[in-house]
C-alpha positions in Angstrom: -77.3 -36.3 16.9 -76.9 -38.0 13.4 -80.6 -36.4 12.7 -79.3 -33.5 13.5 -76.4 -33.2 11.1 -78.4 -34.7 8.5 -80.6 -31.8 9.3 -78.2 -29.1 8.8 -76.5 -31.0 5.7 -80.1 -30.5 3.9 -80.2 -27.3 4.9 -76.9 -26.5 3.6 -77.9 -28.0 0.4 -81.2 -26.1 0.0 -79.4 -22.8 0.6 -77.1 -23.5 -1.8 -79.5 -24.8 -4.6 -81.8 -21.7 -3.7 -78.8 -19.1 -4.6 -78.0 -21.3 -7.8 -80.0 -18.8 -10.1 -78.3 -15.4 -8.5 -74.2 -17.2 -8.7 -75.6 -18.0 -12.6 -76.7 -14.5 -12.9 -73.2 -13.0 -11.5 -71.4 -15.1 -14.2 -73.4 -14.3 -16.7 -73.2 -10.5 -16.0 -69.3 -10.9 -15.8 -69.3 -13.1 -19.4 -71.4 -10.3 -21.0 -69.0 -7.6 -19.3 -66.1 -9.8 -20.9 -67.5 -9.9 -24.1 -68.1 -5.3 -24.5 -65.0 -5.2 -23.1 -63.4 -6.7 -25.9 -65.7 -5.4 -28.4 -64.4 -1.7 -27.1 -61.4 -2.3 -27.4 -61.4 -4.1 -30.9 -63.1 -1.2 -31.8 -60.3 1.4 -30.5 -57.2 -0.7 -32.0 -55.5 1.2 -34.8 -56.7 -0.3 -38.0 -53.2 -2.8 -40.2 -53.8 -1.4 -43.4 -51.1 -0.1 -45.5 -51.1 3.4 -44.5 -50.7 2.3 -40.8 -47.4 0.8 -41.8 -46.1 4.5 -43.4 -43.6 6.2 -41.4 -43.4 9.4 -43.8 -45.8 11.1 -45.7 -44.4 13.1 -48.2 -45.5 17.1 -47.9 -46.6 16.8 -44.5 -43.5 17.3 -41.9 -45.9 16.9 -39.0 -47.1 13.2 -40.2 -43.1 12.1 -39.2 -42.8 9.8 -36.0 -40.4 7.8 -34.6 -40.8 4.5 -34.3 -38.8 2.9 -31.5 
C-alpha cells in the first residue's frame, strides 16, 4: 500500500515537472501582454505640455471646453 502511494506521489510529481515549461510559457505570454498593454496606452494618453493645460484659444470659439 505505502508503495503504492509513493507510486502515485512520483507520478504526481513528474506530471507536474513535465508541464513546468508550458505554466512558464502562459506567464510569460501574460507578462509580455502586460507589458503592450501599457505601452498602448502610454502611447494614447494626452501629452502635459503647456498647451494641454489651455482652456481658451484665442480666435478659435470651437477650441472652448469645459472643464468639470
Amino acid at each position: 500500500m505505502l508503495a503504492n502511494l509513493l507510486e502515485e506521489l512520483f507520478n504526481v510529481f513528474s506530471t507536474f515537472v513535465m508541464a513546468l515549461p508550458y505554466i512558464g510559457g502562459y506567464i510569460l505570454l501574460i507578462l509580455l501582454a502586460l507589458m503592450v498593454w501599457r505601452l498602448i496606452s502610454k502611447l494614447l494618453q494626452p501629452k502635459s505640455d503647456y498647451t494641454a493645460l489651455k482652456t481658451v484659444t484665442f480666435g478659435d470659439e470651437s477650441a472652448v471646453r469645459s472643464n468639470f
